[in-house]
MIKOL-718612 format. One line per field, with one value per residue (C-alpha): residue number from 1; x, y, z. Coordinates in Angstrom, 3 decimals, m for minus. Layout:
// MIKOL-718612
n: [NUM; ...]
x: [X; ...]
y: [Y; ...]
z: [Z; ...]
// end
This chain:
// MIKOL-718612
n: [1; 2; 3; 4; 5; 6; 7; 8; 9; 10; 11; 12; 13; 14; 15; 16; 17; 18; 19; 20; 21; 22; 23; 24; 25; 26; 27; 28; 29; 30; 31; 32; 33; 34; 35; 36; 37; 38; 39; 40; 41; 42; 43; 44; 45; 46; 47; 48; 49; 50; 51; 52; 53; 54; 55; 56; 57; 58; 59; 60; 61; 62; 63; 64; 65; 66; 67; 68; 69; 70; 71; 72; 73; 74; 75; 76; 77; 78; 79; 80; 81; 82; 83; 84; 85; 86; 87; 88; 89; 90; 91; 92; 93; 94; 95; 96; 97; 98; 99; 100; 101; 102; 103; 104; 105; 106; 107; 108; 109; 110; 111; 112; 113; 114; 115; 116; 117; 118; 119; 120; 121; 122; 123; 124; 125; 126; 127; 128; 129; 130; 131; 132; 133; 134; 135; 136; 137; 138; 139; 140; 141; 142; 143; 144; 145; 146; 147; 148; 149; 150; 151; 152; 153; 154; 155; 156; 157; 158; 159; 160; 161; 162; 163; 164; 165; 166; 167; 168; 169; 170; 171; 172; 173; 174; 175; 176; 177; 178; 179; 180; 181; 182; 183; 184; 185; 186; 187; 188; 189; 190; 191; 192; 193; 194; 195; 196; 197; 198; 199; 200; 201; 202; 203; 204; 205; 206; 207; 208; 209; 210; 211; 212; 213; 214; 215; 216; 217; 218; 219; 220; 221; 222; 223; 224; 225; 226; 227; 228; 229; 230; 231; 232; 233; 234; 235; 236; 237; 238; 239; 240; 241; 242; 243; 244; 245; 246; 247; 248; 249; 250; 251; 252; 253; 254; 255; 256; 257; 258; 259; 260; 261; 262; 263; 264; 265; 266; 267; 268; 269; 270; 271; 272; 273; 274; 275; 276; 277; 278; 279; 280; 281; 282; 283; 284; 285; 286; 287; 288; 289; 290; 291; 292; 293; 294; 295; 296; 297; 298; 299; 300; 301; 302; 303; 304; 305; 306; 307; 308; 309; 310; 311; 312; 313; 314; 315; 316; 317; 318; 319; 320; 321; 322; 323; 324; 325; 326; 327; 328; 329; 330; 331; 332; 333; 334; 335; 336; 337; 338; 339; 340; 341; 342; 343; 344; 345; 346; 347; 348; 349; 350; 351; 352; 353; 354; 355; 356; 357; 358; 359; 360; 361; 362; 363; 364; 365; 366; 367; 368; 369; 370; 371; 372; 373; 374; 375; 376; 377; 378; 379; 380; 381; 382; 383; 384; 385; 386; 387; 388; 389; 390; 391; 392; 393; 394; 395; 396; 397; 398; 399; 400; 401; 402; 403; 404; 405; 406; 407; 408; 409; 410; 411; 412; 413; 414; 415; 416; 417; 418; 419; 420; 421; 422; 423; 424; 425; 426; 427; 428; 429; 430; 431; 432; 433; 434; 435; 436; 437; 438; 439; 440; 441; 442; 443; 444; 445; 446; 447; 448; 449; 450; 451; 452; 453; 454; 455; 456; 457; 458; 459]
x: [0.000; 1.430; 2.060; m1.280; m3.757; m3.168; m4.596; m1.989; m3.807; m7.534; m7.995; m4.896; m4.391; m1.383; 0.063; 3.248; 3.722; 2.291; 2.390; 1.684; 0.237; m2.125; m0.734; 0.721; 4.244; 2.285; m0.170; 2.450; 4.707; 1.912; 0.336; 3.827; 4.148; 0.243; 1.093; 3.951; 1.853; 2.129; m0.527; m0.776; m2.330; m2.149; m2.847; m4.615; m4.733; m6.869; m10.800; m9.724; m6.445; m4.188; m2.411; m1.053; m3.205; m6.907; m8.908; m12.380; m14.894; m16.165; m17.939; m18.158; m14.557; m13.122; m12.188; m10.030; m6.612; m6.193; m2.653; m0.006; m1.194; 2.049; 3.381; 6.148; 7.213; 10.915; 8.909; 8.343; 6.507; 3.848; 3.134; 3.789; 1.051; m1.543; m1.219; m1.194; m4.490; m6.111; m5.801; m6.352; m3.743; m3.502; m0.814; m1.188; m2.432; 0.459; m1.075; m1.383; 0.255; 1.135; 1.192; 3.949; 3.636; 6.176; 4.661; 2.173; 2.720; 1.171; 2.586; 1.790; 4.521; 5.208; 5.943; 9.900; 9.843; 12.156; 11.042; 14.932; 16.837; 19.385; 22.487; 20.351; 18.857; 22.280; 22.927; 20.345; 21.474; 24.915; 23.741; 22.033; 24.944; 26.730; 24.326; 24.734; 28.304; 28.442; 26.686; 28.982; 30.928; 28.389; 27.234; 30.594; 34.547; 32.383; 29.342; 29.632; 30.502; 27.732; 25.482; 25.773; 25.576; 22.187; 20.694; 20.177; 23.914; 25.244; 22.606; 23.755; 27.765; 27.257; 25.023; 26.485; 23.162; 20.888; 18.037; 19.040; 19.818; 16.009; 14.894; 16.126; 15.477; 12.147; 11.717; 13.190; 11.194; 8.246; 9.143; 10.920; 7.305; 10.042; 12.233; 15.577; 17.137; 16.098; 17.315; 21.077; 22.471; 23.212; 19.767; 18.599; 21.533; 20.153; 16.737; 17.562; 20.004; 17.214; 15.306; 17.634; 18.822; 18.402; 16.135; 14.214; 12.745; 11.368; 9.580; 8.271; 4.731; 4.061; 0.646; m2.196; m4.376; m7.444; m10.041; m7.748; m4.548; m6.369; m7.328; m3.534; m4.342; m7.360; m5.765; m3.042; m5.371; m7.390; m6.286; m6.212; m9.916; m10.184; m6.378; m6.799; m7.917; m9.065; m9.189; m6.619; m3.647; m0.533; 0.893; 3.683; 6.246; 7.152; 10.318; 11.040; 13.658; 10.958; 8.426; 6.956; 3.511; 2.216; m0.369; m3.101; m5.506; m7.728; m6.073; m3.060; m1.260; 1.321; 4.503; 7.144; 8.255; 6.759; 6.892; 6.566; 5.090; 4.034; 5.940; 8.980; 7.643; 4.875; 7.583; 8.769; 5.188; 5.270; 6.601; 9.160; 10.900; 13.517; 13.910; 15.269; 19.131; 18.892; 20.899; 18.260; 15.259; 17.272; 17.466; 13.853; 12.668; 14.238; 12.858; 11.362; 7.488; 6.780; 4.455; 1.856; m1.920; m3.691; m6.359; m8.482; m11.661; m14.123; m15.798; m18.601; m15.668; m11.860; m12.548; m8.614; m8.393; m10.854; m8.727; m5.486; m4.198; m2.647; m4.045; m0.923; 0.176; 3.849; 3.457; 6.719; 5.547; 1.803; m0.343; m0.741; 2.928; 1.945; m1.377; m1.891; m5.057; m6.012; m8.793; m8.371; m7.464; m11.339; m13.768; m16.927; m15.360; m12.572; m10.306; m7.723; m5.095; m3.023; 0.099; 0.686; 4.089; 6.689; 6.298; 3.094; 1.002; 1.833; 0.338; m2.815; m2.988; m2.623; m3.643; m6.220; m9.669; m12.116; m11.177; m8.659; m10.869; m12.430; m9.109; m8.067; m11.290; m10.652; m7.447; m8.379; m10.599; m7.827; m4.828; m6.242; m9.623; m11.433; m14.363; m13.371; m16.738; m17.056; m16.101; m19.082; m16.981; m13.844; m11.935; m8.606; m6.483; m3.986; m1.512; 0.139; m3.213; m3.769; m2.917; m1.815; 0.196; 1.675; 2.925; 3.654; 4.527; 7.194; 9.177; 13.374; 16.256; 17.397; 20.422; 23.520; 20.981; 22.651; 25.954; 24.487; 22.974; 23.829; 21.475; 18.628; 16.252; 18.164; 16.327; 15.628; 15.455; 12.602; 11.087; 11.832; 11.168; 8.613; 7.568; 8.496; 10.382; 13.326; 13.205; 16.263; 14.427; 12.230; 12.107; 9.086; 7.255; 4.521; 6.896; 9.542; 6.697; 6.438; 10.733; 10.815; 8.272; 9.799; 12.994; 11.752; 9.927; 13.822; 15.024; 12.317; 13.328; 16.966; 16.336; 14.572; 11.678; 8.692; 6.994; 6.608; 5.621; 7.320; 10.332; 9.173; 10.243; 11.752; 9.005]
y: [0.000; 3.351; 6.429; 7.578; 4.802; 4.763; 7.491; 9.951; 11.146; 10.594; 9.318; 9.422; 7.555; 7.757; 4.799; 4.381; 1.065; m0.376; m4.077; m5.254; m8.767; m10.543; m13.614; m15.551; m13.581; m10.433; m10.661; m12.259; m9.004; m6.855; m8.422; m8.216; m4.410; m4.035; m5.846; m3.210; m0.173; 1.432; 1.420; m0.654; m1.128; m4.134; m4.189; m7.128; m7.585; m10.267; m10.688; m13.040; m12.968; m15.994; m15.958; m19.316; m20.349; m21.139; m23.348; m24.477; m26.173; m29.427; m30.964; m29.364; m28.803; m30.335; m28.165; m28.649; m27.037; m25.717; m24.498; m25.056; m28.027; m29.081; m28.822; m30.638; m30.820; m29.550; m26.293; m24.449; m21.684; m23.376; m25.746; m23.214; m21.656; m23.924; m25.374; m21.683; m21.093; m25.205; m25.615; m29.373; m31.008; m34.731; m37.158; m37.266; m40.647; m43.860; m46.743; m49.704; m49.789; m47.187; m47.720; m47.281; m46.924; m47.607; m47.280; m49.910; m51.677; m50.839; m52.566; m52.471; m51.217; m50.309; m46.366; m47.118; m48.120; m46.788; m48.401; m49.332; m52.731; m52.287; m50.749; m47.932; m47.277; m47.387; m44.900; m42.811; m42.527; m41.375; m38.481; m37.410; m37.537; m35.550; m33.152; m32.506; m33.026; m29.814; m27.783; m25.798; m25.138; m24.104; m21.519; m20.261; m20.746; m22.735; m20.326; m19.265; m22.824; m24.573; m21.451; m21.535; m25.733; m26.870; m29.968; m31.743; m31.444; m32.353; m35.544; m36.205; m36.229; m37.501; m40.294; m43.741; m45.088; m43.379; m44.850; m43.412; m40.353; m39.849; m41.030; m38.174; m35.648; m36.395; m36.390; m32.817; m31.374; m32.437; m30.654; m27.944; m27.325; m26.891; m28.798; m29.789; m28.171; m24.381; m24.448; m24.333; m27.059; m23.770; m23.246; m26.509; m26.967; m23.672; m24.778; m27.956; m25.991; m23.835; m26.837; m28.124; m30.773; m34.069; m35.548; m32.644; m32.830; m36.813; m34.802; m31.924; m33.268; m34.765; m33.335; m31.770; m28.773; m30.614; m27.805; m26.282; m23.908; m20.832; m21.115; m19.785; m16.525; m16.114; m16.120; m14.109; m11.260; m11.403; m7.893; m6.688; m5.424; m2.377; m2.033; m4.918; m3.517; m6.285; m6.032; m3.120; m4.320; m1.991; m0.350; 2.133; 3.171; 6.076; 6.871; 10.658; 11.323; 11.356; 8.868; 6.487; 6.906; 3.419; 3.745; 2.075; 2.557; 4.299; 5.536; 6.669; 5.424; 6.998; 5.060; 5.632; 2.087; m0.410; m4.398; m5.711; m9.676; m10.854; m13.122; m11.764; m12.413; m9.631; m6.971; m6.229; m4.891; m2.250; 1.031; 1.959; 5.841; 5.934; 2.528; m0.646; m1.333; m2.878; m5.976; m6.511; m5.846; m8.528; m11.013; m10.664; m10.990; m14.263; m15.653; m19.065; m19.616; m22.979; m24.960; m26.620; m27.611; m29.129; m31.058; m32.863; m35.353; m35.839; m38.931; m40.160; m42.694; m42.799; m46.678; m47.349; m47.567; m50.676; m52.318; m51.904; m48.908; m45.802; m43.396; m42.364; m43.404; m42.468; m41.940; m39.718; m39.547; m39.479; m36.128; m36.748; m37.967; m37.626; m38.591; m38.557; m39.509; m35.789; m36.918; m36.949; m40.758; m41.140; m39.553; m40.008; m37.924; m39.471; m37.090; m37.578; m34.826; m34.912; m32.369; m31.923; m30.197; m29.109; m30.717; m32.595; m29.482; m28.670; m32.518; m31.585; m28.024; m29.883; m33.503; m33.735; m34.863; m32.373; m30.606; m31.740; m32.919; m35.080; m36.625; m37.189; m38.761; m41.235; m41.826; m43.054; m45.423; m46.729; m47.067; m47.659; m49.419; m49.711; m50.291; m46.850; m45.022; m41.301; m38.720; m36.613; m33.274; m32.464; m29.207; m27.914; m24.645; m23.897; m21.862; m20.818; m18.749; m17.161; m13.947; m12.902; m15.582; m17.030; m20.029; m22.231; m23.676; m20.730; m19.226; m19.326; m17.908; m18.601; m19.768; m17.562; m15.612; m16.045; m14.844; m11.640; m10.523; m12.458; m9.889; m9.889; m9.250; m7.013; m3.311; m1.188; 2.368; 2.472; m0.937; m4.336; m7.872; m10.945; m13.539; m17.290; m16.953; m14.295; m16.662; m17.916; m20.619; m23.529; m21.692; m21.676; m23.164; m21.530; m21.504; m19.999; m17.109; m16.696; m16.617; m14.129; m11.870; m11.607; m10.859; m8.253; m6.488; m6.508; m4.856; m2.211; m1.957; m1.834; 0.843; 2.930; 4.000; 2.057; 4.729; 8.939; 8.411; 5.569; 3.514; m0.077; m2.633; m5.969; m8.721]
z: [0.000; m0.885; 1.291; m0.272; 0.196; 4.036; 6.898; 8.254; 11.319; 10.654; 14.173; 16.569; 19.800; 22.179; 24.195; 26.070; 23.399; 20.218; 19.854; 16.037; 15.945; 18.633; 17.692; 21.452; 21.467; 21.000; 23.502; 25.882; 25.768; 25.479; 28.731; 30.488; 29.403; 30.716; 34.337; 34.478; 34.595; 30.518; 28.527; 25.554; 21.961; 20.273; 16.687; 14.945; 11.005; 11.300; 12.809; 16.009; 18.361; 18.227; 14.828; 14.174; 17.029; 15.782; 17.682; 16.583; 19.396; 18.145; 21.172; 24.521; 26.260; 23.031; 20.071; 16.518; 16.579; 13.097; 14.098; 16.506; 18.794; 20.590; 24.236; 26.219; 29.092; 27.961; 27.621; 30.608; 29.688; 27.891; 31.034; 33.947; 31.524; 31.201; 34.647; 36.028; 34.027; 34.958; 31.094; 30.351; 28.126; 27.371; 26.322; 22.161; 22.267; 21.174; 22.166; 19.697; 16.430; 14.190; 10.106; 7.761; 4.006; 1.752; m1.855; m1.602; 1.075; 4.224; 7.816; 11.049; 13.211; 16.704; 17.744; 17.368; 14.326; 11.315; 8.084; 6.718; 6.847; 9.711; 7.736; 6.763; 10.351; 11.820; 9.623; 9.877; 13.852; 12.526; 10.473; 13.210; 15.667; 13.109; 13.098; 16.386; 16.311; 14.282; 15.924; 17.364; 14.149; 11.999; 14.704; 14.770; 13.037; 10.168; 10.032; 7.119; 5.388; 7.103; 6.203; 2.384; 2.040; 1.759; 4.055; 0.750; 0.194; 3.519; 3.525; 0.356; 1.536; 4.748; 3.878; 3.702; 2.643; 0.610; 1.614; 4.881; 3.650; 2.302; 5.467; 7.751; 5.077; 4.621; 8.238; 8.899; 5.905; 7.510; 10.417; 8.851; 6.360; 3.355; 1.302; 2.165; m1.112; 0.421; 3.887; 5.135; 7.597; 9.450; 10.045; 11.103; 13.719; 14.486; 15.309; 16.732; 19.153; 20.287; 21.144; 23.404; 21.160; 18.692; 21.652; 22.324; 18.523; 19.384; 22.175; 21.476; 20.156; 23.842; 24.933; 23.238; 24.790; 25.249; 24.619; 21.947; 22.192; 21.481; 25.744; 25.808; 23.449; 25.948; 28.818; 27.900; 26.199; 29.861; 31.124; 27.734; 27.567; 25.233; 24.449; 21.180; 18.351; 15.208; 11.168; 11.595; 9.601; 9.697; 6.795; 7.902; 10.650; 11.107; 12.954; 14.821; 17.404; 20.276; 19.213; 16.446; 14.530; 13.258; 10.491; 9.440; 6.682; 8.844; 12.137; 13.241; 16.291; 18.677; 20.946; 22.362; 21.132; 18.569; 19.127; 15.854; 16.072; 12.827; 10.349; 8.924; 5.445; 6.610; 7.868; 4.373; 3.619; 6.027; 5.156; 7.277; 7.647; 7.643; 5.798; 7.073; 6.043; 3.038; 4.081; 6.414; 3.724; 1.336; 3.934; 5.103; 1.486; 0.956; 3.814; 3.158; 3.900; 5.777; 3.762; 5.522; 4.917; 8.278; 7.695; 10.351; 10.305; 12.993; 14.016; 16.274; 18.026; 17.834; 15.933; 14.764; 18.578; 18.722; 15.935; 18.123; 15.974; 17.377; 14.734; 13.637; 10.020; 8.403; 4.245; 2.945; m0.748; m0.581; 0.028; 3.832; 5.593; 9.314; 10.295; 14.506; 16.960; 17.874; 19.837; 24.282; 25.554; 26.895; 24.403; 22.774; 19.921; 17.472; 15.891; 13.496; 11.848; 9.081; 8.319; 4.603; 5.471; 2.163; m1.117; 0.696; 0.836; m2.931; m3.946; m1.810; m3.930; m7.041; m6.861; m3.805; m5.406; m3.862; m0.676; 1.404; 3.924; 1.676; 0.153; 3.870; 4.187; 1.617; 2.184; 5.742; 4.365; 1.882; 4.223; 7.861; 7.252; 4.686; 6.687; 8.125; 8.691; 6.913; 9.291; 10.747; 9.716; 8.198; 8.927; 6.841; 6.730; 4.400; 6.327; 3.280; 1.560; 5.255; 4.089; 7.696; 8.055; 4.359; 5.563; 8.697; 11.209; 10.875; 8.254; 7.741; 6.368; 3.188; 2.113; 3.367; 5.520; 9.065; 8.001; 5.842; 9.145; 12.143; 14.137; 12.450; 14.691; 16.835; 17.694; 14.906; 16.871; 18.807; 17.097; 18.700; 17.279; 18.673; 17.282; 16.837; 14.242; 16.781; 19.489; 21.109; 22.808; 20.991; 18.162; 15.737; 18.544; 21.146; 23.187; 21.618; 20.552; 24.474; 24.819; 22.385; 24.166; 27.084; 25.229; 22.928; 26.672; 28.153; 24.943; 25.371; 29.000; 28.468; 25.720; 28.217; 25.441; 27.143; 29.259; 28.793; 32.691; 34.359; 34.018; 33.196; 35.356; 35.072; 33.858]
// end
């Protein structure tokens, strides 16, 4: 939107800070700024808080997570969180056997299983190790090195198998949402070093939020009554020596300091005076959008469990690779999901015969049972034609974009950085958008630019 399509002063509000995006890292710092005595506006493109948090209630104290779904116990925040709040999460349900399909063939395996002949599992521990046993060089002396070679390339060289090789790729673009051709070893040693480690990964999809994770935006908006404002997307930034003046189409908006939590893919939108440093701008603008199409089908009963299946089914090459029993371990409601993550969620866009909830549908009839029963309602999202999102889980740097600009996210004047995506800590996950919250609040304190009236204290 140009200088001219957008209000410049039509209706002007002051507050000690703006925070841009109600997604959880907004309304986390933005709650922490409120508990600390300075008023607060939160701006929300969209017509709901959460971001890429969307619940939707299918039964009473059950609802559909469209979006992030996932807590451990590894993170903190999330579980001091829910239990702090009595928000109900349950184990994501394991028991019986899970199914593996390798072209066509489908087998019944147990949890542990990796479908390769032992040569090719052994090796698919090793790259692993030696992803970890890098870590420390391709954060540092061999940043730069480890930066500019893509995953596909280091599988490819490290790989004494390549059946093994294929295996862990296919694995990490799932979780990754992108292929393993566009992201840098550098960035998922990165990720995986935020997250604690190799292990931490094999955790992190331990519990789900029983009545949906969107109880977590709630909460945290609580004490934010009248300070959100909805379906007012942000345009430009303006910069002075004493203040900043956020615009919208409509309003104008006053700070002493700006949190900016959206997507970096959205940041490059805004208009900002003065400008952001163009290394920064050509770094944001390569950023890679995490592909990702959740899809989920509702039943009267969970009945894989009755035929001693876990739910969860393991397909690398077909439209749907991760399928998982979303439903609560006692329930009259069955539930399962399905995470068409990278090249998965382009099949769905292109191949899927009717919605995706009806190919999911189908393909539950054709690989777990084909006596499977039709679902009473399907539900899918396509993260990536969310225009206030474009993409999931999270998005990442593109080749060679660590070592262009280390510091990223780093203060920009009087405008600080949220978001998943700038955490330091579980990265791309809730909790990481909860991490970088509190981060971006200290930045604002250290800065000394939060109040015109008080000095903000230590969250």
């Amino acid at each position: 939107m140009s200088n001219t399509e957008y209000a410049r002063g039509a209706s002007s509000t002051q507050s000690d800070v703006i925070v841009i995006g109600a997604g959880l890292s907004g309304l986390h710092a933005a709650s922490l700024l409120k508990t600390a005595g300075h008023s607060v506006r939160v701006l929300e493109a969209r017509d709901r808080i959460g971001g890429r948090v969307h619940s939707v209630p299918i039964a009473p104290g059950i609802a559909a997570d469209l979006g992030a779904q996932w807590i451990a116990d590894r993170q903190t925040r999330m579980m001091t969180l829910a239990r702090e709040h009595n928000i109900a999460f349950h184990p994501t349900y394991d028991r019986g056997a899970m199914l593996s399909v390798q072209g066509k063939q489908i087998k019944r395996v147990d949890h542990n299983h990796i479908p390769l002949g032992i040569v090719a599992k052994l090796d698919s521990y090793r790259i692993l190790s030696r992803l970890e046993q890098i870590s420390e060089e391709a954060m540092g002396a061999e940043a730069e090195k480890y930066d500019a070679l893509s995953l596909q390339h280091f599988l490819e060289d490290v790989a004494w198998r390549k059946r093994a090789g294929n295996f862990i790729g296919g694995q990490l673009a799932s979780s990754l949402c992108m292929a393993v051709d566009k992201v840098s070893v550098a960035e998922v040693v990165r990720q995986i070093a935020t997250m604690g480690g190799i292990d931490a990964v094999f955790e992190a999809d331990q519990y789900i939020v029983t009545g949906g994770s969107s109880q977590f935006a709630a909460v945290l908006s609580a004490g934010l009554d009248g300070d959100i404002v909805l379906n007012e997307p942000v345009y430009a930034i303006d910069q002075s020596a004493t203040e900043v003046t956020v615009h919208t189409k409509h309003n104008t908006y006053h700070a002493t300091s700006v949190i900016l939590a959206v997507p970096p893919q959205l940041i490059v939108a805004i208009d900002f005076k003065p400008a952001l440093p163009e290394a920064r701008l050509s770094v944001l603008n390569q950023f890679i959008q995490g592909k990702v199409i959740k899809t989920l089908a509702i039943y009267d009963t969970a009945w894989w469990r009755s035929k001693g299946l876990s739910g969860t089914v393991s397909d690398q090459s077909g439209m749907f690779p991760f399928v998982v029993d979303n439903g609560a371990s006692v329930t009259d409601v069955g539930m399962l999901a399905t995470l068409s993550t990278a090249d998965a969620r382009d099949r769905v866009v292109e191949q899927a015969t009717g919605s995706p909830g009806e190919a999911f549908a189908s393909y539950a009839q054709r690989v777990i049972d084909k006596e499977a029963p039709a679902p009473i309602e399907t539900l899918s999202l396509d993260w990536n034609a969310e225009p206030w999102s474009q993409g999931g889980y999270a998005s990442r740097r593109s080749l060679g974009g660590w070592t262009t600009v280390p510091d990223l996210f780093s203060p920009f004047g009087k405008v600080f950085f949220a978001g998943t995506e700038t955490a330091d800590e579980w990265r791309s996950y809730m909790e990481g958008a909860l991490q970088a919250a509190e981060r971006a609040v200290a930045e604002v304190n250290a800065a000394g630019v939060a109040s015109r009236t008080a000095v903000l204290q230590p969250a």
